[in-house]
TORKOL-4160 file (C-alpha; in steps of 0.2 Angstrom, whole numbers, padded with zeros to 4 digits, m for minus):
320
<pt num="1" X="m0057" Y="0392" Z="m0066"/>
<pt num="2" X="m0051" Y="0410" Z="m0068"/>
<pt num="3" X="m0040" Y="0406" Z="m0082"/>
<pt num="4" X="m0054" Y="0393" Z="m0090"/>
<pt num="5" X="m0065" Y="0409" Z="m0091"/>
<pt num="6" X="m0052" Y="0420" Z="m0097"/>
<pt num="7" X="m0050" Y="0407" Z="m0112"/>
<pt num="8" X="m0068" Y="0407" Z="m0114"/>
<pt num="9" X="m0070" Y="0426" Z="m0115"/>
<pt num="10" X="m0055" Y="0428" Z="m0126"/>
<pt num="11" X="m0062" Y="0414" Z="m0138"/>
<pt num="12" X="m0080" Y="0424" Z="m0138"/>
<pt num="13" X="m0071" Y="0440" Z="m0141"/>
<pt num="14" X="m0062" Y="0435" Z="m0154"/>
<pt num="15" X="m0078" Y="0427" Z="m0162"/>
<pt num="16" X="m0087" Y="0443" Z="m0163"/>
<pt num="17" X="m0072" Y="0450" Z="m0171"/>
<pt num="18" X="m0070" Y="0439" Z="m0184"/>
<pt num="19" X="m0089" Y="0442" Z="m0186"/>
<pt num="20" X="m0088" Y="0461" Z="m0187"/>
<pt num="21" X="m0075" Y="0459" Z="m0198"/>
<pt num="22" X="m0084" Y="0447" Z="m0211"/>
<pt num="23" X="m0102" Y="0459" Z="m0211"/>
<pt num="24" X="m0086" Y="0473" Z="m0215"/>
<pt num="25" X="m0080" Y="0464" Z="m0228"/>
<pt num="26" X="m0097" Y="0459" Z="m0234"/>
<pt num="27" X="m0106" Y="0477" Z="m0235"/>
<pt num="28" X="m0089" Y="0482" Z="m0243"/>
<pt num="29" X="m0091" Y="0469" Z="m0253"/>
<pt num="30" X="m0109" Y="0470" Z="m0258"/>
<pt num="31" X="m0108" Y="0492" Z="m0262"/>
<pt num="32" X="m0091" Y="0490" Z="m0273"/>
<pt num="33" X="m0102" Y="0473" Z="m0283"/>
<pt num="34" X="m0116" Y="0483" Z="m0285"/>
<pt num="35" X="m0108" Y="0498" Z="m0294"/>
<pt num="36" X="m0098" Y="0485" Z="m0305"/>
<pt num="37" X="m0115" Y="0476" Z="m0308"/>
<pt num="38" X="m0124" Y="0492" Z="m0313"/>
<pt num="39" X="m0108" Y="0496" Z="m0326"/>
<pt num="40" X="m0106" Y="0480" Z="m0333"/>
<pt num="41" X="m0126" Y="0478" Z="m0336"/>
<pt num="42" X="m0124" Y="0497" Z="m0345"/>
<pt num="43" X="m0110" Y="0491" Z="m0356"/>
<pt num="44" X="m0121" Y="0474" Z="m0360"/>
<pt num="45" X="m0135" Y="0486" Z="m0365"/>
<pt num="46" X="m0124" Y="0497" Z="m0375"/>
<pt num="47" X="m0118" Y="0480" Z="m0386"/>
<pt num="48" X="m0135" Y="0477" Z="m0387"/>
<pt num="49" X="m0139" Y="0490" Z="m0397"/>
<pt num="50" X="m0127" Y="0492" Z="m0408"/>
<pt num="51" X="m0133" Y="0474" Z="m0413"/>
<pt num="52" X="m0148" Y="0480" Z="m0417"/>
<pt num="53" X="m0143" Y="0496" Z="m0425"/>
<pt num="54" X="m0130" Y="0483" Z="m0437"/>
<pt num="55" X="m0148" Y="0477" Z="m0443"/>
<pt num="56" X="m0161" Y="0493" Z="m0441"/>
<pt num="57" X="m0149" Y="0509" Z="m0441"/>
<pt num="58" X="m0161" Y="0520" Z="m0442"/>
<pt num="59" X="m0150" Y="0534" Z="m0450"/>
<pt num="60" X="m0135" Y="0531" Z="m0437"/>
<pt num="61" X="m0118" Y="0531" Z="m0445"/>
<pt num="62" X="m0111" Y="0516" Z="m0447"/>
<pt num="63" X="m0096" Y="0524" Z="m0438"/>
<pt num="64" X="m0105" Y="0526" Z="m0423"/>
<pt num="65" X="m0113" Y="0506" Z="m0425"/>
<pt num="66" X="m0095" Y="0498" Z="m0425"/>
<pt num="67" X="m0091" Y="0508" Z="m0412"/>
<pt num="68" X="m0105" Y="0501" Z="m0399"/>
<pt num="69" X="m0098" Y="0485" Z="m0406"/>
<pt num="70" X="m0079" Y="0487" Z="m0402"/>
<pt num="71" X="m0080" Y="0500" Z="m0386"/>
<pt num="72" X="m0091" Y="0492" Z="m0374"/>
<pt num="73" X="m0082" Y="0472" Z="m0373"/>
<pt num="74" X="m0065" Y="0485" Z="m0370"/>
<pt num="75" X="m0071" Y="0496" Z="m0357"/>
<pt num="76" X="m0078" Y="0478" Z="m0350"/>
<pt num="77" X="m0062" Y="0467" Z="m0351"/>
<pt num="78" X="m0054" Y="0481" Z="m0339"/>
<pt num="79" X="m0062" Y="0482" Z="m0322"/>
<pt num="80" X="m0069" Y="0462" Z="m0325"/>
<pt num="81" X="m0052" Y="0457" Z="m0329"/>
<pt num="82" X="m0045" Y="0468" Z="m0314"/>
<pt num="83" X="m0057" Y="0459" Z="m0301"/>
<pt num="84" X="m0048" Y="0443" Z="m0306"/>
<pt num="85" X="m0031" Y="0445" Z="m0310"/>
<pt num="86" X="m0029" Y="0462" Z="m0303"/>
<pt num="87" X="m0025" Y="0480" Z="m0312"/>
<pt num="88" X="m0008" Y="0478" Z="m0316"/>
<pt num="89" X="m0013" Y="0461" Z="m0323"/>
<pt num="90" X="m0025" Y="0468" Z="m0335"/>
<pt num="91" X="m0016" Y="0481" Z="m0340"/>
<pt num="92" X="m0001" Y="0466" Z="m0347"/>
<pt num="93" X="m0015" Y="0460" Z="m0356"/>
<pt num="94" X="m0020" Y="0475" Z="m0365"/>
<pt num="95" X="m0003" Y="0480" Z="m0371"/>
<pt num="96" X="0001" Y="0461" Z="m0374"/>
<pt num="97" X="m0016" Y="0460" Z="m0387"/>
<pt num="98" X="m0011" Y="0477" Z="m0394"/>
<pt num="99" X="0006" Y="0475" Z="m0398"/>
<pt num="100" X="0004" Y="0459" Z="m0404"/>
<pt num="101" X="m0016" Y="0461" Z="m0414"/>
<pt num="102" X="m0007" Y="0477" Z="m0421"/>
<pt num="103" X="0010" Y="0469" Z="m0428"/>
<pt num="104" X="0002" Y="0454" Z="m0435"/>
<pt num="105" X="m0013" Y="0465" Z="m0443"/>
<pt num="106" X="0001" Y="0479" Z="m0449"/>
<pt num="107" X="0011" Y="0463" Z="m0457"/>
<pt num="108" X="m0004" Y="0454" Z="m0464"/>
<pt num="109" X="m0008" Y="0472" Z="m0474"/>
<pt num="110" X="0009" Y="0471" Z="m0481"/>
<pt num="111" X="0013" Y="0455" Z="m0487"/>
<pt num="112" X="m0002" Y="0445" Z="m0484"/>
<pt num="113" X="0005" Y="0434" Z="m0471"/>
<pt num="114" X="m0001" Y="0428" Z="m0462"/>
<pt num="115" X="m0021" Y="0431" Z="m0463"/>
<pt num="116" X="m0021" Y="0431" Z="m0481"/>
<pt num="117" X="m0021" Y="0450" Z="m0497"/>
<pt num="118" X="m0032" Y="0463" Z="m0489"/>
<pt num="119" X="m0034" Y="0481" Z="m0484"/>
<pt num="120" X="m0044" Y="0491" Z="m0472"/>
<pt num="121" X="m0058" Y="0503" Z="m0478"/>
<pt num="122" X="m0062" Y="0521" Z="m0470"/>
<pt num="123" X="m0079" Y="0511" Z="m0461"/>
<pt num="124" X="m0072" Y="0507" Z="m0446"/>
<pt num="125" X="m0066" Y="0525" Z="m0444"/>
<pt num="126" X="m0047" Y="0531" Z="m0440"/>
<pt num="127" X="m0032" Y="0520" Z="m0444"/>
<pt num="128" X="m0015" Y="0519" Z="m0435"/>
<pt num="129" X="m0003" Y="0512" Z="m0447"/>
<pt num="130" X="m0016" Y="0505" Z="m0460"/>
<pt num="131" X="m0024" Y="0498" Z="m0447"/>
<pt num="132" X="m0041" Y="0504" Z="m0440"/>
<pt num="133" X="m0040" Y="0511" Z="m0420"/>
<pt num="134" X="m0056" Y="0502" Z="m0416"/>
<pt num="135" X="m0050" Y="0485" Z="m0425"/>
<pt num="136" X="m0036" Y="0484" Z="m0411"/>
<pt num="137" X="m0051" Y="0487" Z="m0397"/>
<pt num="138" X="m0059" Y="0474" Z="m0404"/>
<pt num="139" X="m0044" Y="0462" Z="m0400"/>
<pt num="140" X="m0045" Y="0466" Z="m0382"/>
<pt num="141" X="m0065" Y="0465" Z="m0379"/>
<pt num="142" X="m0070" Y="0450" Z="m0386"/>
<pt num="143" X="m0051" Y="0444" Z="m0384"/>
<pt num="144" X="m0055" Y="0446" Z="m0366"/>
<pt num="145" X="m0074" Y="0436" Z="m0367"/>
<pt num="146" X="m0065" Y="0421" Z="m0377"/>
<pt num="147" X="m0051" Y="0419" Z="m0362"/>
<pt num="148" X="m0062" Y="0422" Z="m0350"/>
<pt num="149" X="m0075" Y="0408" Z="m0354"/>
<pt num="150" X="m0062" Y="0397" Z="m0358"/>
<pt num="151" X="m0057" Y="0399" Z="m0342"/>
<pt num="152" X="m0072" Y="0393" Z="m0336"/>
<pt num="153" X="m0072" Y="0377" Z="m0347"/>
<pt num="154" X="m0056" Y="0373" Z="m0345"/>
<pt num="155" X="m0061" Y="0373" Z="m0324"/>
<pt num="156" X="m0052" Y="0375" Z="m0310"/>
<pt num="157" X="m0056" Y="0395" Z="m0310"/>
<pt num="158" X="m0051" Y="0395" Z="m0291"/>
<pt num="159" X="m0033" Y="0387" Z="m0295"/>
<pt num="160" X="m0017" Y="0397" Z="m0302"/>
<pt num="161" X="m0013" Y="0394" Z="m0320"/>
<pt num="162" X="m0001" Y="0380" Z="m0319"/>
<pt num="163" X="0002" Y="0364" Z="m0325"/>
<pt num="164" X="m0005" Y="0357" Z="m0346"/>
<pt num="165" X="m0016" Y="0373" Z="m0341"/>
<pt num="166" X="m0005" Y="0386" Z="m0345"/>
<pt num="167" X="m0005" Y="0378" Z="m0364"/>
<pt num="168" X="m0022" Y="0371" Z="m0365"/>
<pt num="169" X="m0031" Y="0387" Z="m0361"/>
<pt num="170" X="m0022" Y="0399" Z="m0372"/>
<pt num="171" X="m0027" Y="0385" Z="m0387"/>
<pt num="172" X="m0047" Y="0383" Z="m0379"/>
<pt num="173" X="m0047" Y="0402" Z="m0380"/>
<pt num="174" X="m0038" Y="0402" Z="m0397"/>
<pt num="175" X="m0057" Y="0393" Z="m0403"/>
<pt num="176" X="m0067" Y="0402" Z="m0395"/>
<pt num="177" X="m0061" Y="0418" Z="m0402"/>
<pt num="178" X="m0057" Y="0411" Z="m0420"/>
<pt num="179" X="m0077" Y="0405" Z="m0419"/>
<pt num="180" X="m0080" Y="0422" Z="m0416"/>
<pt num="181" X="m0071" Y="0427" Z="m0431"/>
<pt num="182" X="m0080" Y="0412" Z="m0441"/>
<pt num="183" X="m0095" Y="0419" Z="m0440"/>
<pt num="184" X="m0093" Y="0438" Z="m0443"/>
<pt num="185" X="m0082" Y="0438" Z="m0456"/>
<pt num="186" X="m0091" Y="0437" Z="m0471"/>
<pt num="187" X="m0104" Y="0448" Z="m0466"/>
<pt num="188" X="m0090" Y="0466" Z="m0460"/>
<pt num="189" X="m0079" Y="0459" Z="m0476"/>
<pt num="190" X="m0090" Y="0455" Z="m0490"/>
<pt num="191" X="m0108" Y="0467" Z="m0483"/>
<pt num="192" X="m0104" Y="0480" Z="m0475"/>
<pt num="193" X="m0084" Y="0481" Z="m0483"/>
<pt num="194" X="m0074" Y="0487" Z="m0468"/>
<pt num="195" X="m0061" Y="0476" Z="m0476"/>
<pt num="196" X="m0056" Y="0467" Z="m0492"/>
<pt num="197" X="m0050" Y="0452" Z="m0496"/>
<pt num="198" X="m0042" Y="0456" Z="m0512"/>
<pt num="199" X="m0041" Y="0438" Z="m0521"/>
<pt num="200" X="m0058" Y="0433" Z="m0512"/>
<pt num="201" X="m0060" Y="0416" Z="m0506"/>
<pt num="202" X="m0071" Y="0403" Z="m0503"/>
<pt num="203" X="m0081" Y="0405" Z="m0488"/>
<pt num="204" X="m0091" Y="0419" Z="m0495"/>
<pt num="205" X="m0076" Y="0430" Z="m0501"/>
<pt num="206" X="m0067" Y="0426" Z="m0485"/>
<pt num="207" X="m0049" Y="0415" Z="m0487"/>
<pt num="208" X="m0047" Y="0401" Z="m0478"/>
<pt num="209" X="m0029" Y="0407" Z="m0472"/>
<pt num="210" X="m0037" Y="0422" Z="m0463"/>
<pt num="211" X="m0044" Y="0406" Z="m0450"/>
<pt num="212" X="m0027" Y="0403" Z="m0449"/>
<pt num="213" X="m0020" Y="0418" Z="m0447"/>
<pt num="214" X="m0033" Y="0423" Z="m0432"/>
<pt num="215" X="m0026" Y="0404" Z="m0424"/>
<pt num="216" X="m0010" Y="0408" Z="m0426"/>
<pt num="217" X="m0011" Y="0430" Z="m0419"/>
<pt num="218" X="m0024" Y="0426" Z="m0405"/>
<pt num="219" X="m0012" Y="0411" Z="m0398"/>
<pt num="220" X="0003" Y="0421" Z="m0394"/>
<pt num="221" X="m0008" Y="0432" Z="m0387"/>
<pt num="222" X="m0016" Y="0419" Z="m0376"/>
<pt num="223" X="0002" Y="0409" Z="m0369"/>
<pt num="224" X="0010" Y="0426" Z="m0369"/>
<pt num="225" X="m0003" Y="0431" Z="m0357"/>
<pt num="226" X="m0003" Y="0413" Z="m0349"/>
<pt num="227" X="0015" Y="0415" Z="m0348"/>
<pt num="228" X="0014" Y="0431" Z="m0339"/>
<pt num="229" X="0000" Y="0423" Z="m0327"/>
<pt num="230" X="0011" Y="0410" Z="m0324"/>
<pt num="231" X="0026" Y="0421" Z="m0317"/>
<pt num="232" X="0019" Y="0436" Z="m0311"/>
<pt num="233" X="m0001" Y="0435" Z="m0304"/>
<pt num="234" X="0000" Y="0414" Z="m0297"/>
<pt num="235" X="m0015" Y="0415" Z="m0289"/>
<pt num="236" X="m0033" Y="0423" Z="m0295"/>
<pt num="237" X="m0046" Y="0432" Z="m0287"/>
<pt num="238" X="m0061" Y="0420" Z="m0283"/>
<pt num="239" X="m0077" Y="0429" Z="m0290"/>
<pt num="240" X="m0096" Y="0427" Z="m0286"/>
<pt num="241" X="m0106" Y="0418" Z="m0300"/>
<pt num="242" X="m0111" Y="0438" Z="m0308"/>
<pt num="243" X="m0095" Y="0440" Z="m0314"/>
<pt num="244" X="m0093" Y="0424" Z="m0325"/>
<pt num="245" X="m0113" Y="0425" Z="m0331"/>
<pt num="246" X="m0111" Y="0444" Z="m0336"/>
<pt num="247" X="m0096" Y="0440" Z="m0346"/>
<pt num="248" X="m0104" Y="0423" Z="m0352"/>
<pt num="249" X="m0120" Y="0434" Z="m0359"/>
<pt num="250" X="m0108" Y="0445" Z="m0368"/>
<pt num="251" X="m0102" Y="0434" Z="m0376"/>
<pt num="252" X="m0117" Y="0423" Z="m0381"/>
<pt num="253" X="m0127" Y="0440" Z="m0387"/>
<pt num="254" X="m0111" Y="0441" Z="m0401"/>
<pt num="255" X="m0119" Y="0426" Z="m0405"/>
<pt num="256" X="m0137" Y="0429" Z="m0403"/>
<pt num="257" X="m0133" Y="0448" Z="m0411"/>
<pt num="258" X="m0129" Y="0437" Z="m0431"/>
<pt num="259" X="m0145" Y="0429" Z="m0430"/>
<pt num="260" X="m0155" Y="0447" Z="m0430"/>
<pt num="261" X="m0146" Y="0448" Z="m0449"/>
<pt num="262" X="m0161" Y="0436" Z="m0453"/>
<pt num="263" X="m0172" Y="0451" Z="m0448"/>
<pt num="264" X="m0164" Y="0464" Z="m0460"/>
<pt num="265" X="m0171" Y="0469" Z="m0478"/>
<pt num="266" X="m0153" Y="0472" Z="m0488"/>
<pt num="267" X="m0154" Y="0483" Z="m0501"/>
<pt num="268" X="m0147" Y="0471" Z="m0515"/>
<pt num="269" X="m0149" Y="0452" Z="m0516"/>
<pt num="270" X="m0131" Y="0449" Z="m0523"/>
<pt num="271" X="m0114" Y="0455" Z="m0518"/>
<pt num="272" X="m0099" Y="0455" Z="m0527"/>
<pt num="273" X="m0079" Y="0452" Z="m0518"/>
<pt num="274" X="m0065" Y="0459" Z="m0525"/>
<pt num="275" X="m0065" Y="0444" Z="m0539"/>
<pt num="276" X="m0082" Y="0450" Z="m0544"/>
<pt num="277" X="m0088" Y="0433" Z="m0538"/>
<pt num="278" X="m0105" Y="0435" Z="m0535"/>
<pt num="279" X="m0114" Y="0431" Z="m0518"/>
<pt num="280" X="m0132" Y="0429" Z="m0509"/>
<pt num="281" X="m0134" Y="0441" Z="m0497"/>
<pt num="282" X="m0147" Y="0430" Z="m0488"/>
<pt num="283" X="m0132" Y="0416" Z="m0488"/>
<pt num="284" X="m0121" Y="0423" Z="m0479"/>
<pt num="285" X="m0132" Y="0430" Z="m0467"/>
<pt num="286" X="m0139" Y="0412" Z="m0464"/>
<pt num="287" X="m0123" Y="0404" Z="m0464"/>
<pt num="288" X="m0115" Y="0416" Z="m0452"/>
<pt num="289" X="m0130" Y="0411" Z="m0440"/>
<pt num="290" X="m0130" Y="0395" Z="m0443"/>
<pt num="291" X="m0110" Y="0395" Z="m0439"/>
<pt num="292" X="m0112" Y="0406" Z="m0425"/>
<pt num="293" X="m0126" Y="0392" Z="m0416"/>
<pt num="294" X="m0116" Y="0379" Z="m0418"/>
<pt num="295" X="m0098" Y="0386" Z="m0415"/>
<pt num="296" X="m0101" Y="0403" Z="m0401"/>
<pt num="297" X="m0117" Y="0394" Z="m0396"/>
<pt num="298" X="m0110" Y="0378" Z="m0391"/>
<pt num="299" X="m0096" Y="0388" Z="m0382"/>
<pt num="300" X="m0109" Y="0399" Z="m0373"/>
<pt num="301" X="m0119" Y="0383" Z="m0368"/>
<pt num="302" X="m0104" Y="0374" Z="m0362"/>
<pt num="303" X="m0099" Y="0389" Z="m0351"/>
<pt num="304" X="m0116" Y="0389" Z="m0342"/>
<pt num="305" X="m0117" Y="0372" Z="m0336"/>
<pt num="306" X="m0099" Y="0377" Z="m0329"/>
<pt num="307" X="m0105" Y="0390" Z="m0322"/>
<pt num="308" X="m0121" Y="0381" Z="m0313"/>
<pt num="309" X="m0108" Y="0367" Z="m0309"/>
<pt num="310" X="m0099" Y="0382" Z="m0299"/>
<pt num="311" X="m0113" Y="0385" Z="m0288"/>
<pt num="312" X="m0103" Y="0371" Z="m0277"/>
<pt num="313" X="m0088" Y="0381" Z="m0274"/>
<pt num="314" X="m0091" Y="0399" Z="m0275"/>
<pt num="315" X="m0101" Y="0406" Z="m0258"/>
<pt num="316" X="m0101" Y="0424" Z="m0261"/>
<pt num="317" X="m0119" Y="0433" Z="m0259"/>
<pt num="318" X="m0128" Y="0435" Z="m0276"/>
<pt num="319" X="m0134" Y="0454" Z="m0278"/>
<pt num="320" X="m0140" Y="0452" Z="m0295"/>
């Protein structure tokens, strides 16, 4: 008897450890969430206003409009990307998308391969190389967005990157950033002229090798990174459901953010490329949308249902 009750004390105290451990754990966990949520939903809000400002500036330098667009997904990707992969992690996958975006942008520049003949304005502000500062930032924001929700798609969130995925989801990021790219390029290139194309093309200015260029500059991004994964961080943080939709709605207000174009009153009707081809401003706008619905939207719609379809496996408390 005496050492059936001694087993039964130890098995109750032990219980009432475990459980002061996991409400520990939980309002840790709940006051470090919450900070993260109220930074994330800030930097969302930021990115919704330079959409805005793209269409109604309102006297705000255009400086100051592609920088709400670049700066925000960044400062994002880095404690997002940190909660998952951990900060040493994030940090390879900065310097990965920088030292690769920046080579291929600074070899594309000068010789044409293997986006296509174009140069950098002075809109998007300071250049390192001949290649704008906040170009590079934009590599690692929505660079970030495109892996993480094909990380979702591609499933098994909860599971280290081994196996056909360490190939398949560099290439299911590989589209959903080159969609990205698909649908913005004719308005920053042939508009608002942060770049030019200097023998034009035909998707409103735009060639068709600079789609082939951002396939072939985001996938060595995407497998070296996968690569890296592989090797040195096996196994991922599991994240509560907040995490994936935050970075889902960044990336589905990019999306959203071409369809405000359709709002705008642009000053001419026609613009010229570098060809002195003439296009309808009103085209490209509608065609960017269109592109961006049926490309980013289909992405963004894709990811949601993967995200509802997580509900199954991920308990953690919802806080927001």
């Amino acid at each position: 008897m005496a050492l059936f009750s001694k087993r039964v004390n130890f098995s109750v105290e032990q219980h009432r450890v475990s459980v002061l451990l996991r409400l520990n754990r939980d309002l840790a966990y709940k006051f470090l969430s919450t900070k993260q949520a109220a930074l994330f939903w800030l930097l969302l809000w930021l990115y919704a206003v330079a959409r805005i400002l793209q269409v109604f500036p309102a006297g705000t330098p255009m400086l100051i409009v592609v920088a709400l667009h670049v700066i925000p997904p960044a400062l994002f990707a880095f404690p997002h990307g940190a909660a998952r992969y951990g900060q040493r992690s994030i940090i390879a996958f900065f310097t990965i998308t920088l030292l690769v975006g920046g080579t291929m942008e600074n070899i594309g520049i000068r010789t044409g391969f293997p986006f296509g003949r174009y140069y950098f304005t002075d809109v998007m502000g300071p250049k390192l190389f001949g290649v704008p500062v906040l170009l590079s930032l934009a590599y690692v924001g929505m660079g970030y967005l495109s892996w993480t929700l094909a990380s979702l798609l591609i499933g098994r969130t909860e599971n280290p990157l081994t196996g056909f995925r360490v190939t398949a989801l560099p290439l299911l990021a590989s589209c959903l950033m080159v969609a990205w790219d698909f649908a913005m390029d004719p308005v920053w290139s042939t508009i608002v002229h942060a770049w030019i194309w200097t023998e034009g093309g035909p998707y409103f200015g735009v060639p068709l090798s600079n789609f082939l260029g951002w396939c072939l500059t985001v996938y060595l991004i995407y497998q070296s990174f996968a690569l890296y994964l592989r090797v040195w961080a096996p196994q991922p943080n599991q994240l509560p459901l907040r995490y994936w939709k935050i970075a889902l709605l960044f990336y589905a207000l990019s999306a959203a953010g071409n369809f405000l174009l359709l709002l705008g009153h642009p000053a001419a009707s026609t613009i010229s490329d570098a060809t002195h081809m003439l296009w309808k401003v009103t085209d490209i706008t509608r065609h960017c949308a269109l592109i961006s619905l049926l490309t980013m939207g289909t992405f963004a719609l894709s990811a949601w249902v993967r995200v509802n379809e997580l509900k199954h496996i991920v308990n953690e408390p919802e806080l927001c």
